[in-house]
VEXDREN-2710 file (C-alpha; in Angstrom, 1 decimal):
% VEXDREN-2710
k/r/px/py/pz
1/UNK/152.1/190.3/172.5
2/UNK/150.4/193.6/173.3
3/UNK/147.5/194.2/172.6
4/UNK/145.4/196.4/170.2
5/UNK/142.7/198.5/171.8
6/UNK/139.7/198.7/169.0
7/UNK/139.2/201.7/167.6
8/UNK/135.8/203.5/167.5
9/UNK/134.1/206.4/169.1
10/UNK/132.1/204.2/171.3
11/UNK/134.9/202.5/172.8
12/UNK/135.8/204.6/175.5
13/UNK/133.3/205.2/177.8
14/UNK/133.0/208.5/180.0
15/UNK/130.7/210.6/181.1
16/UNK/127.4/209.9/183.6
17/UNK/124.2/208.4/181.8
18/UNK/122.0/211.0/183.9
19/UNK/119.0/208.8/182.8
20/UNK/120.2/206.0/184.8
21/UNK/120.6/207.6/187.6
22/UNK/117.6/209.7/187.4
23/UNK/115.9/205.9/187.0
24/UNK/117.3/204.6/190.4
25/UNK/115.2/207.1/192.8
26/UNK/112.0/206.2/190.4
27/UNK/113.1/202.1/191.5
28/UNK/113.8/203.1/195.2
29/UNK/110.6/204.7/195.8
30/UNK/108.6/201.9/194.1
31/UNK/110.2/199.7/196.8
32/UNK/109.9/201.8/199.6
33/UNK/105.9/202.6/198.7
34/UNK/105.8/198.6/198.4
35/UNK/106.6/198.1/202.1
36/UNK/104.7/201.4/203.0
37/UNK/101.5/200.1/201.9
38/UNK/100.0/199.1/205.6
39/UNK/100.6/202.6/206.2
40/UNK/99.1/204.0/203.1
41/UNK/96.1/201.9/203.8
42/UNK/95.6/203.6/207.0
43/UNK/96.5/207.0/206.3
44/UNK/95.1/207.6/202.3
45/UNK/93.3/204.3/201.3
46/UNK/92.0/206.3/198.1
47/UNK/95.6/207.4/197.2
48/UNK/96.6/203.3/197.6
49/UNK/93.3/201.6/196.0
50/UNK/94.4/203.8/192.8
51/UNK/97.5/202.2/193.0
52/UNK/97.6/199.0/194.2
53/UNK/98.7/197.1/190.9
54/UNK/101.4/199.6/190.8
55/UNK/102.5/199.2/194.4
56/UNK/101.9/195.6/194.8
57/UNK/104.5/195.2/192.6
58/UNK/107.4/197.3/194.2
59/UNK/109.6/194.4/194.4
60/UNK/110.5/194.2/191.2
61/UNK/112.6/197.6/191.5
62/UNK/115.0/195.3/193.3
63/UNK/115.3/193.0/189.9
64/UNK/115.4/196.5/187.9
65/UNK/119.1/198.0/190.8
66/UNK/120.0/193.9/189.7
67/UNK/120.3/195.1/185.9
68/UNK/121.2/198.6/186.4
69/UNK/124.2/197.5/188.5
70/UNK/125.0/194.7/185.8
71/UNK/124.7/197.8/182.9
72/UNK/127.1/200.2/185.0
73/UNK/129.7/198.5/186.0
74/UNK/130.1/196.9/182.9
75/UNK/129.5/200.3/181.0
76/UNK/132.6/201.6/183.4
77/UNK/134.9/198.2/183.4
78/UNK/134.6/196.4/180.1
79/UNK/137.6/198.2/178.5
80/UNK/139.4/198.3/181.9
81/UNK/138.8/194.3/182.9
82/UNK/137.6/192.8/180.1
83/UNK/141.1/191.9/178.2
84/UNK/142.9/189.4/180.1
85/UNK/142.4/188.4/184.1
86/UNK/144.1/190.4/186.3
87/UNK/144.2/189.9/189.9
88/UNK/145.4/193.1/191.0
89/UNK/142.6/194.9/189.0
90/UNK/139.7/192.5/190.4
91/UNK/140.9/193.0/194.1
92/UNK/140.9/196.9/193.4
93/UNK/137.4/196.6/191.7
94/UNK/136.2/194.8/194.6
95/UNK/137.2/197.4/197.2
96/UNK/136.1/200.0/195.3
97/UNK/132.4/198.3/195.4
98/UNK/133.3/198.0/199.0
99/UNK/133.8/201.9/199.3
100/UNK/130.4/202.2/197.5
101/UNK/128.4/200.2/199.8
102/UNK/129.8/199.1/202.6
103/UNK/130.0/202.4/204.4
104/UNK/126.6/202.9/204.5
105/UNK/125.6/199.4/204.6
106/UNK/127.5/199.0/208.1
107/UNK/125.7/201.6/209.6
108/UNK/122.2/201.0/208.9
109/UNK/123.4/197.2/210.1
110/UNK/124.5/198.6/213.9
111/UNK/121.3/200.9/213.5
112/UNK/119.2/198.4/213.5
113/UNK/120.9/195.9/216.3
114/UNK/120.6/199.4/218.2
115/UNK/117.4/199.7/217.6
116/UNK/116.2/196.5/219.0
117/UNK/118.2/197.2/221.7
118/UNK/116.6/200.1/222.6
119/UNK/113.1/198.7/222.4
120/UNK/114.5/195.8/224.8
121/UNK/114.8/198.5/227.3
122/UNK/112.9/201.6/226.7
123/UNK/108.9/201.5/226.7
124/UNK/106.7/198.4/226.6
125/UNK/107.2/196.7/222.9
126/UNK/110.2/194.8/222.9
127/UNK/111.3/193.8/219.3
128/UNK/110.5/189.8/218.9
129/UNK/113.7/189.6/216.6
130/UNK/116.3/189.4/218.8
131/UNK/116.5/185.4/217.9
132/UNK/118.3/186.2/215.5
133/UNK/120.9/188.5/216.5
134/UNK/123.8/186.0/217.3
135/UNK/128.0/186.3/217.0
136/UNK/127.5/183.8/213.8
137/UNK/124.8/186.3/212.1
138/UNK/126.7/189.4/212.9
139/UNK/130.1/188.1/211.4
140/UNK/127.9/186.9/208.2
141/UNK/126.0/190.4/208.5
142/UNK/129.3/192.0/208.3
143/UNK/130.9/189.7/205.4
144/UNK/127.9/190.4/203.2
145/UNK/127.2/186.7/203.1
146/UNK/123.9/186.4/205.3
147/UNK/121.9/185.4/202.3
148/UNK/124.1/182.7/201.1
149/UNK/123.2/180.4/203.6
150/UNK/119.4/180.3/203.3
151/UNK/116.6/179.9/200.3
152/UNK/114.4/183.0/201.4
153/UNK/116.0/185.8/201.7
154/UNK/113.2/187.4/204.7
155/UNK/114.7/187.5/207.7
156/UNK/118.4/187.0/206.4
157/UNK/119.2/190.5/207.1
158/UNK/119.2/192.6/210.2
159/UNK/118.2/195.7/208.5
160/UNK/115.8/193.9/206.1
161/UNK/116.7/195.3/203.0
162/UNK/120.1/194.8/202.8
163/UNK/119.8/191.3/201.6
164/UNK/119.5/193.0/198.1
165/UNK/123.3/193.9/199.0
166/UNK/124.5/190.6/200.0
167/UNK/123.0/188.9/196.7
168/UNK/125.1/192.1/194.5
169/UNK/128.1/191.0/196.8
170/UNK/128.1/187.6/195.3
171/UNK/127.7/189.2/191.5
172/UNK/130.6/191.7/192.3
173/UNK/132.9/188.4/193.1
174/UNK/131.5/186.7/189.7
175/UNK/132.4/190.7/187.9
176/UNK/135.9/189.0/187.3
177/UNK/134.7/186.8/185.3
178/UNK/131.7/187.5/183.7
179/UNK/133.1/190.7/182.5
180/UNK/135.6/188.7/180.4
181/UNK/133.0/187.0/178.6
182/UNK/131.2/189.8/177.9
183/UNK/134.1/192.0/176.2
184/UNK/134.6/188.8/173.9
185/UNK/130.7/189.2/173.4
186/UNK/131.0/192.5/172.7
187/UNK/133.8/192.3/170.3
188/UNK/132.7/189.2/168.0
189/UNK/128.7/189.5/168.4
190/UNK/126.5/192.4/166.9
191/UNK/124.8/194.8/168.8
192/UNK/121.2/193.4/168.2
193/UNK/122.0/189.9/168.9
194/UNK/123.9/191.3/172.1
195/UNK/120.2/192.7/173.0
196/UNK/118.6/189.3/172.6
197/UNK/120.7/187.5/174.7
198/UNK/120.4/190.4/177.1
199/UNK/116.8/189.6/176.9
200/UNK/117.1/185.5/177.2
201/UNK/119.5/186.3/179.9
202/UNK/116.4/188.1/181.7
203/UNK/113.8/185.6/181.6
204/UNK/115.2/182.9/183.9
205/UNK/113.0/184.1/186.9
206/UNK/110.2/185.2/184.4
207/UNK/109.8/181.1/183.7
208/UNK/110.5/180.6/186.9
209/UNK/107.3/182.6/188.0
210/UNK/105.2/180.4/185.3
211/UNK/105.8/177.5/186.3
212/UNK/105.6/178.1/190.0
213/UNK/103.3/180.3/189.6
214/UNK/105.1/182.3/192.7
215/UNK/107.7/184.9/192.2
216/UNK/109.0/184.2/195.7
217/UNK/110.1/180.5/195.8
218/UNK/113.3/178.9/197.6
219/UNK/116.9/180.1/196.0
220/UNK/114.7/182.4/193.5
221/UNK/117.0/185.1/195.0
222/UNK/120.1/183.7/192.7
223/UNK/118.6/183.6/189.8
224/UNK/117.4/187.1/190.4
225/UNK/120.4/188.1/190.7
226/UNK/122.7/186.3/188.7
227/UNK/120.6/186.7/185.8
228/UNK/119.4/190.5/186.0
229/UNK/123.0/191.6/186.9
230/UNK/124.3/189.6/183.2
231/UNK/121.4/191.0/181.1
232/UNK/122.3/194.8/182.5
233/UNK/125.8/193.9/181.5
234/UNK/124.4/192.4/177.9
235/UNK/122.7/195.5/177.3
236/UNK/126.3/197.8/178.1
237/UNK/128.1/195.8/175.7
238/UNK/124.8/196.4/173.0
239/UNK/124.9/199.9/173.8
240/UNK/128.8/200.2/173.5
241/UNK/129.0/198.6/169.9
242/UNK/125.3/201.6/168.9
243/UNK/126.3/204.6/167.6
244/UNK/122.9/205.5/167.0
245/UNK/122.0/209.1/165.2
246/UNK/120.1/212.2/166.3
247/UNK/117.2/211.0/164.8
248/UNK/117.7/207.7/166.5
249/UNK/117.8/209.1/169.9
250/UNK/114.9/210.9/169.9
251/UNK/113.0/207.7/168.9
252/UNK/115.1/205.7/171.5
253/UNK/113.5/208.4/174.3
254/UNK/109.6/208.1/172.7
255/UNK/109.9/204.5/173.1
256/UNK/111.5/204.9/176.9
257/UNK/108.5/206.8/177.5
258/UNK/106.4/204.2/175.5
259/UNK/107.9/201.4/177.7
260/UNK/107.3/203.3/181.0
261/UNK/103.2/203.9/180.3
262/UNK/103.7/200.0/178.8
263/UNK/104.7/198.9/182.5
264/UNK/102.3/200.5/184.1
265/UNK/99.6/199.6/181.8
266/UNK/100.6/196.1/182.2
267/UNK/100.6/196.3/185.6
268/UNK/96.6/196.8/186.2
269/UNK/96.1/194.7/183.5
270/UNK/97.3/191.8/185.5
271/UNK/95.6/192.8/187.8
272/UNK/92.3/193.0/186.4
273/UNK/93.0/189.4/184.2
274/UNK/95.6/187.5/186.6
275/UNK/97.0/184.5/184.8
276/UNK/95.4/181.0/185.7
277/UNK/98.0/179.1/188.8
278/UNK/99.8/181.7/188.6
279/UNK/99.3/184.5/191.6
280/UNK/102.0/187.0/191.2
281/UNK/101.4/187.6/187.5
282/UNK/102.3/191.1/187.5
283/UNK/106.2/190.0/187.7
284/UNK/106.1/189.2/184.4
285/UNK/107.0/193.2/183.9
286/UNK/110.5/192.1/184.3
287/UNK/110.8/191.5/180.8
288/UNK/110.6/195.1/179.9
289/UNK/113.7/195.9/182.1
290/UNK/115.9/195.2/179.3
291/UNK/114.4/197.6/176.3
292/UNK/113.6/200.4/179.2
293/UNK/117.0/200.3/180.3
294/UNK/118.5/200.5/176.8
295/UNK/116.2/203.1/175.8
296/UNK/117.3/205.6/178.2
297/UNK/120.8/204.9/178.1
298/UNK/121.2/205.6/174.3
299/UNK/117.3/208.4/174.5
300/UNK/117.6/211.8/174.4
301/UNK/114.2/214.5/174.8
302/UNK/111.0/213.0/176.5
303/UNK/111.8/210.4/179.6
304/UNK/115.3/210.2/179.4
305/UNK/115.2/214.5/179.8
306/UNK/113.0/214.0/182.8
307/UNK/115.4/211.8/184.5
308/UNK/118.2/213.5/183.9
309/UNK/116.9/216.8/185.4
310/UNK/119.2/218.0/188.6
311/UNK/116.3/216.7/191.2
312/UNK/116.0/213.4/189.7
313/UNK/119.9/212.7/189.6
314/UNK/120.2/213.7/193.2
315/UNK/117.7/211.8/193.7
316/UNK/119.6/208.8/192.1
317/UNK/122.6/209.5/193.9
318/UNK/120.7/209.5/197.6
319/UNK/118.5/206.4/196.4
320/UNK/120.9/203.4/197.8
321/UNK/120.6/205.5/201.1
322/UNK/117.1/205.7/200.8
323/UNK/117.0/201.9/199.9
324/UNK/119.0/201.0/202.9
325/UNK/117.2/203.3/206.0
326/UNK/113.4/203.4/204.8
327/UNK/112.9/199.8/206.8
328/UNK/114.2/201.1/209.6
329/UNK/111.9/204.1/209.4
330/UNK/109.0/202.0/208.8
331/UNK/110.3/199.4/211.6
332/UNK/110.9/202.6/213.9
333/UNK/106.8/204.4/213.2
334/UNK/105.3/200.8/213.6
335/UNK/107.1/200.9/217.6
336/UNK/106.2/204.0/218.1
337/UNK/102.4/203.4/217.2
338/UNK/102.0/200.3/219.2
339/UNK/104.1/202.3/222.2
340/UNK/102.0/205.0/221.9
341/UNK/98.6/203.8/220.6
342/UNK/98.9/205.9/217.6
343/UNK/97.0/205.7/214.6
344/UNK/97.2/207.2/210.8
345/UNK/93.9/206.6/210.6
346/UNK/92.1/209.8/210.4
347/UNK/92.5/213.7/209.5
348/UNK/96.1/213.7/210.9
349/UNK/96.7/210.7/208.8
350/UNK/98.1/211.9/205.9
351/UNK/100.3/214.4/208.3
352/UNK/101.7/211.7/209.9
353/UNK/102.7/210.1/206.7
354/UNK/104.2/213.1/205.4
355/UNK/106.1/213.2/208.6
356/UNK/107.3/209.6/208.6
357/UNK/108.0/209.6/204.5
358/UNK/110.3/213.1/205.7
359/UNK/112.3/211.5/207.9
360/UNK/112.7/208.9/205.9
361/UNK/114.1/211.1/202.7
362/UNK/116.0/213.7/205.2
363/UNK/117.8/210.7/207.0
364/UNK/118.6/209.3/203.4
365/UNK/120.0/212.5/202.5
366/UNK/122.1/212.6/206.0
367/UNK/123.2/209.5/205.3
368/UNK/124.5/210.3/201.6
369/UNK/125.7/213.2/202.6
370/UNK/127.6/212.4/206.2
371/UNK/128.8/208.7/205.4
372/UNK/128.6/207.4/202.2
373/UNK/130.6/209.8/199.9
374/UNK/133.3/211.1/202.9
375/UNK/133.6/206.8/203.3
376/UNK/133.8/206.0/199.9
377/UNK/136.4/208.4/199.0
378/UNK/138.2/208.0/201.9
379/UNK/138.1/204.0/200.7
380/UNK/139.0/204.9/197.6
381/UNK/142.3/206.9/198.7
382/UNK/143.5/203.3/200.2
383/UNK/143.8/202.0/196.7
384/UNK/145.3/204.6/195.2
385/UNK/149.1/203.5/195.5
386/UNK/150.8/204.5/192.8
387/UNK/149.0/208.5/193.1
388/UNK/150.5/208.4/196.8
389/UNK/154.0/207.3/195.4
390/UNK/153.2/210.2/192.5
391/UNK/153.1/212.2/195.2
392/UNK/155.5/211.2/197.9
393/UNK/158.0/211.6/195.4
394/UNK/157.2/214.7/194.5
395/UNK/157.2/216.2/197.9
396/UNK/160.6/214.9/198.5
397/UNK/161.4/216.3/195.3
398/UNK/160.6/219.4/196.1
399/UNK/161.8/219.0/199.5
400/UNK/165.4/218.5/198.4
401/UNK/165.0/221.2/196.2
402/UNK/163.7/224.5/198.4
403/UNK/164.6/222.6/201.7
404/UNK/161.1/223.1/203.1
405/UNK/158.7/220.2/203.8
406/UNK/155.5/220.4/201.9
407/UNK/151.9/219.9/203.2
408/UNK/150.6/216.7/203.3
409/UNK/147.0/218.2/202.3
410/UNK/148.7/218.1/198.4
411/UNK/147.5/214.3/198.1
412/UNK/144.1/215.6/198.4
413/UNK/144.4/216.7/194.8
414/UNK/145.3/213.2/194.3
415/UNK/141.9/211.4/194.8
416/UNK/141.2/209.1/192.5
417/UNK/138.8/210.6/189.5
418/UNK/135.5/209.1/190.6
419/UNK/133.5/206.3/188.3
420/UNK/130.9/208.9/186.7
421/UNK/128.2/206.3/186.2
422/UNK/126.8/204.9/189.3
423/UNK/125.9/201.6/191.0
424/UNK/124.6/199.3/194.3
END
């Protein structure tokens, strides 16, 4: 029997959430200040002791790309996925997550077994983590399974961060799935109680934290993951079933803004009043993930304008290069200090972290630029049979009609129409 496609303006989803993508930079910076902080200490100790509770807390913008992945690629494949299991579909979502990541992921991967490399011959500071640069970890390097293997996910990767990518891996696989569930959700479950589940689904590693009292414990990675990617994909399907007014918009962008100061404000005040037992209170933020990110997708005026500005969604679209190269440019200063017997300590302090934080953004930016969108639509056209039949016919079409062969640079007006909304 075929089926009926529900009717409603909301049901068809199209168009970038700029907010979202403007929020992605704000969460990649946040982590890459978190692992700058030795050289913040050094360079402007004022500039760090003002915010440490902030900056002590940069992980959590991993747990906040967790839920934004969940929100986008539900937001983009509910209506496309969510109706029956199809094999065909799931294999083409799964290399199209490839094209997104992979490219980009495989280079900063060989960066960094080049890097140590280097260091093993050039100067006098050879890297002490060439352990762990076996055959075994380079095919799971490659696989995006290094993290599946271990409870901690510190020293899983070769470039450090990228066991963040690894973990999404494993939630892109469950996508099949989950995404299932979530359009029956969707269609039988109103849009508030959609936002409380999205908010139960949250607080697994929230508990977690209280009664550990750590944030960081074995296997916390998985329910980091797992559970942050299904709330972001809760709060798609609550936001698919709004159709909030003008009115409600507005306030939806107050409270974004609301929610921002709120996370900040909780921040030093965990700081200042840390829970008894438990010593990384200030994770306990996550919990405002879920309003902040449903806030901005549905806000107009205030926050959600801000983010949506052109530098902040280029920032966005640059911030899972960022992400991925910022360790290596922190691994690559730290060499060159000890090589050297520099210091940031000082008057040229500051200078030298403006330099280091440069060519941090400008390799970012290289990177977006030179591998990750040529790769990802050059991954993309792979998929794309039946537009390359479309126009293999076509030519031979017109070939038997004028006689003349036609260029084969037509099927570059055959790419694929990109996924607006972006992800990992």
């Amino acid at each position: 029997m075929k089926h009926q496609r529900p009717h409603g303006k909301n049901v068809v989803r199209s168009g970038e959430i700029k907010a979202l993508t403007g929020l992605r930079i704000v969460a990649a910076v946040w982590v890459v200040l978190f692992h700058f902080r030795p050289l913040l200490h050094d360079a402007a100790p004022g500039f760090l002791d003002a915010l440490t509770p902030v900056l002590n807390c940069g992980a959590q913008g991993v747990d906040l790309f967790f839920m934004l992945s969940g929100f986008v690629l539900t937001w983009n494949y509910l209506d496309r996925m969510g109706w029956a299991w199809s094999t065909r579909a799931t294999v083409h979502f799964l290399w199209l997550r490839l094209a997104r990541v992979w490219p980009v992921y495989l280079v900063t991967l060989h960066l960094a077994a080049l890097w140590v490399i280097f260091t093993l011959h050039v100067g006098h500071v050879p890297s002490q983590e060439i352990y762990r640069f076996t055959a075994i970890s380079y095919v799971r390097q490659v696989l995006l399974v290094q993290l599946w293997f271990q409870p901690f996910f510190d020293n899983s990767s070769w470039d450090g961060p990228a066991w963040s990518i690894s973990a999404e891996w494993l939630a892109y696989l469950l996508f099949g799935l989950l995404v299932l569930v979530i359009f029956r959700l969707a269609r039988t479950t109103r849009a508030r109680n959609l936002i409380w589940l999205a908010v139960a689904a949250s607080l697994p590693p929230v508990v977690s934290l209280l009664v550990t009292g750590q944030f960081y414990t074995p296997w916390s990675w998985l329910p980091r993951i797992v559970m942050q990617f299904t709330a972001g994909a809760l709060v798609a399907a609550a936001v698919s079933r709004l159709q909030p007014t003008d009115r409600g918009r507005r306030t939806a962008g107050y409270l974004s803004l609301l929610l921002i100061a709120g996370v900040g404000g909780l921040l030093y005040w965990f700081d200042a009043h840390p829970l008894h037992g438990v010593t990384d209170t200030s994770g306990l933020v996550d919990v405002l993930f879920v309003p902040l990110v449903m806030t901005l997708a549905i806000g107009t005026g205030s926050l959600p304008a801000l983010l949506s500005t052109r530098p902040m969604v280029y920032g966005g679209q640059i911030s899972f290069c960022l992400y991925m190269v910022h360790e290596l440019a922190h691994t690559a200063w730290i060499w060159t200090a000890e090589q050297f017997q520099l210091t940031m300590v000082g008057n040229n302090g500051k200078l030298l972290l403006a330099g280091v934080l440069a060519v941090t953004f400008v390799t970012a930016i290289v990177l977006y630029h030179v591998v990750e969108e040529p790769a990802r639509r050059w991954m993309r056209t792979m998929v794309d049979i039946d537009r390359l039949k479309a126009d293999a016919d076509a030519d031979q079409a017109a070939h038997l009609a004028t006689g003349k062969l036609q260029s084969v640079d037509g099927t570059q007006e055959g790419r694929p129409k990109p996924i607006s909304a972006r992800a990992g």
